[in-house]
Backbone bond lengths (Angstrom), bond angles and torsions (degrees), N, CA, C in turn:
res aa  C-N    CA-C-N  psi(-1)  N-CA   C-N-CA  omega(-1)  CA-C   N-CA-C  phi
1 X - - - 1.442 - - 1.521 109.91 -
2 X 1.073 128.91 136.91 1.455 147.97 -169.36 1.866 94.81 -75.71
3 X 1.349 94.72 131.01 1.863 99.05 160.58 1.256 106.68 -86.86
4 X 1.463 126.79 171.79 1.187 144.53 157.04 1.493 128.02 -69.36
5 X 1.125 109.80 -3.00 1.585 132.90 176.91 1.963 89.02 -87.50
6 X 1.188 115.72 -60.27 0.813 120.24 -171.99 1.953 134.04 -67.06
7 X 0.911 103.89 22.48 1.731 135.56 173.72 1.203 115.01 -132.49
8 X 1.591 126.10 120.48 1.154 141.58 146.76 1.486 142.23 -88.27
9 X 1.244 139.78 107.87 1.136 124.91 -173.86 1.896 108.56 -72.13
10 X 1.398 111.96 170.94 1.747 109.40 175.64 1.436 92.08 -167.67
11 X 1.141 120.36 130.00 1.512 132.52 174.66 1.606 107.08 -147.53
12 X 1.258 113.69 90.41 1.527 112.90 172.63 1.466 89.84 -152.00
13 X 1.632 91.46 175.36 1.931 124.56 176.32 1.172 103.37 -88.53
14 X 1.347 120.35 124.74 1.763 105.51 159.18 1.636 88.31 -98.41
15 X 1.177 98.17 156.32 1.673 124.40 170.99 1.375 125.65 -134.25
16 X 1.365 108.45 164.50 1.926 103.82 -168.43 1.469 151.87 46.48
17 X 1.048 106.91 -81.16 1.819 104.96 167.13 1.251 108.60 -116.49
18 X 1.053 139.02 17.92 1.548 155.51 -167.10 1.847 102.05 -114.21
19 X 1.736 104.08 -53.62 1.377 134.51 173.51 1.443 103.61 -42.78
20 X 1.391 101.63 -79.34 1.752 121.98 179.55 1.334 126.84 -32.40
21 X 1.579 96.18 -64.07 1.615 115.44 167.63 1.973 106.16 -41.90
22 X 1.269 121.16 -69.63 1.473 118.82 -163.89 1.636 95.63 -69.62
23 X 0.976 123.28 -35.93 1.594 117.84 170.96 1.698 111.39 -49.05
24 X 0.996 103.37 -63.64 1.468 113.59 -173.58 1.718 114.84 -61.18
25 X 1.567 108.00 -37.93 1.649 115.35 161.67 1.402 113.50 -62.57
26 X 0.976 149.56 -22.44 1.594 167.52 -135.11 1.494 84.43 -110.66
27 X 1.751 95.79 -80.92 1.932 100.60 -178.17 1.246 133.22 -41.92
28 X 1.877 111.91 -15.72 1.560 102.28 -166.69 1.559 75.52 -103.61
29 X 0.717 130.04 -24.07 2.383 117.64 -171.24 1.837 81.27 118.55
30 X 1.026 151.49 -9.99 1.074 135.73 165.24 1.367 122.47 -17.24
31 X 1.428 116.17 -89.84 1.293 120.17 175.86 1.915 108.62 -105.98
32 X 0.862 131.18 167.17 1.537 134.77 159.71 1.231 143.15 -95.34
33 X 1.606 97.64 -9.03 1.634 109.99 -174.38 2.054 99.96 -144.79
34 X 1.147 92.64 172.23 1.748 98.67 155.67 1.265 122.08 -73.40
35 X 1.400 105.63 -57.74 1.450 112.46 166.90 1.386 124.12 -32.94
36 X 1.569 113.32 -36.45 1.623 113.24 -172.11 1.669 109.91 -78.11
37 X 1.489 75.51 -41.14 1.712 77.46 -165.74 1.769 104.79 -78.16
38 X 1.265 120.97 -1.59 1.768 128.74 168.19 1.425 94.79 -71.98
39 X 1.234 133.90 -29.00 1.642 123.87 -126.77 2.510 69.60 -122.17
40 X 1.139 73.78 -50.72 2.101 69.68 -169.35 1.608 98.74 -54.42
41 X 0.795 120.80 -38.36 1.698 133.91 -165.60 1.435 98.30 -81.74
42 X 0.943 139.86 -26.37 1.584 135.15 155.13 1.608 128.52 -69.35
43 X 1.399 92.66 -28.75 1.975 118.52 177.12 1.352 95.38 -62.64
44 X 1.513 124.56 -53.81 1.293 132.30 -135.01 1.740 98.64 -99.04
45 X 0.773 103.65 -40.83 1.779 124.69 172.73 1.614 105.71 -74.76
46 X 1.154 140.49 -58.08 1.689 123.92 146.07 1.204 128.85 -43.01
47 X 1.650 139.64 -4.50 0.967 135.82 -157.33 1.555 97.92 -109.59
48 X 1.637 91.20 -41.95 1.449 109.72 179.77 1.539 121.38 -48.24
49 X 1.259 87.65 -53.20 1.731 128.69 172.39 1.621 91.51 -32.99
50 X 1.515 121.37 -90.67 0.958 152.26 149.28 1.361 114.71 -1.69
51 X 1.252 133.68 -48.18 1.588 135.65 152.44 1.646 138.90 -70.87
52 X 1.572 83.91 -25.10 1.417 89.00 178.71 2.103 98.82 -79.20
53 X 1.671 105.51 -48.08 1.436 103.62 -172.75 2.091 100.59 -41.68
54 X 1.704 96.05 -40.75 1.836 80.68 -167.23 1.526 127.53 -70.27
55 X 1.603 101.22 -20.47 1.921 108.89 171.19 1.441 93.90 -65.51
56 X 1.522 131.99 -59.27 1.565 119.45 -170.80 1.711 113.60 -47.98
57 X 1.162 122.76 -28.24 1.193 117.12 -162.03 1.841 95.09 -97.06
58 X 1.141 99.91 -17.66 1.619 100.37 -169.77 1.923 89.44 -82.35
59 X 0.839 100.34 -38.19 2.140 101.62 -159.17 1.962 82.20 -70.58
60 X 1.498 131.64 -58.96 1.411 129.66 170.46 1.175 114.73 -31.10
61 X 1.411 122.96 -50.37 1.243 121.16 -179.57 1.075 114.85 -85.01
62 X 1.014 151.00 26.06 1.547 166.51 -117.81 1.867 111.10 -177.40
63 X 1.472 86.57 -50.44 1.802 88.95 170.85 1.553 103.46 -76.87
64 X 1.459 118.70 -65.07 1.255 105.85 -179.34 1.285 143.32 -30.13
65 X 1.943 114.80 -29.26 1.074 127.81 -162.58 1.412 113.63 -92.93
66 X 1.885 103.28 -30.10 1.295 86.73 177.83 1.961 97.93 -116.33
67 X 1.345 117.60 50.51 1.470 133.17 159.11 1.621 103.32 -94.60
68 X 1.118 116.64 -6.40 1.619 125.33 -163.61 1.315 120.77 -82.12
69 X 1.422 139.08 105.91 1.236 118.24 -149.27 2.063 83.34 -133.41
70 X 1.522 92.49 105.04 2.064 88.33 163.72 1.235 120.12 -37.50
71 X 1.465 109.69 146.98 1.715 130.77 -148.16 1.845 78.90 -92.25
72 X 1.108 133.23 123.07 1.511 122.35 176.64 1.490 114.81 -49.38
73 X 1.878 105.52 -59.56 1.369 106.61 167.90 1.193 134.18 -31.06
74 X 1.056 125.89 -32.38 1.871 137.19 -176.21 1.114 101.37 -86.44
75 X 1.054 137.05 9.02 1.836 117.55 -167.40 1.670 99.41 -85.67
76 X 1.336 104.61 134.45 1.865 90.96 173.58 1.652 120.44 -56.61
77 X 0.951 93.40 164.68 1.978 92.42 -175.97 1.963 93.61 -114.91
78 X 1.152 98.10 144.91 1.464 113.40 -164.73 1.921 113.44 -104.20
């Protein structure tokens, strides 16, 4: 069963290059509706979202690792 969190209403105009674009997806069999191509265009834009958060966390983890300098004391003795 669906929550109520989980439904959005959306009632607006797209216009201009926003317009064109879903027109032109429509024309190739791309998408079939507005709705789809609102709903793909949100997929694709979270995903993005979603890649950019993992390079930031990758380049962080990246500084940290080589900010890391062995504790001298700890080194095993041979």
């Amino acid at each position: 069963m669906r929550e109520k969190d989980d439904v959005v209403h959306v009632r607006c105009i797209i216009k201009g290059e926003p317009a064109r674009m879903i027109r032109e997806l429509k024309r190739r069999g791309t998408v079939t509706s507005v709705k789809e191509a609102v709903v793909q265009g949100i997929f694709t834009y979270y995903d993005t979202i979603l890649q950019l958060d993992l390079k930031r966390l990758e380049v962080e983890r990246s500084r940290d690792s080589t900010s890391y300098t062995p504790d001298e004391d700890n080194t095993p003795e041979h």
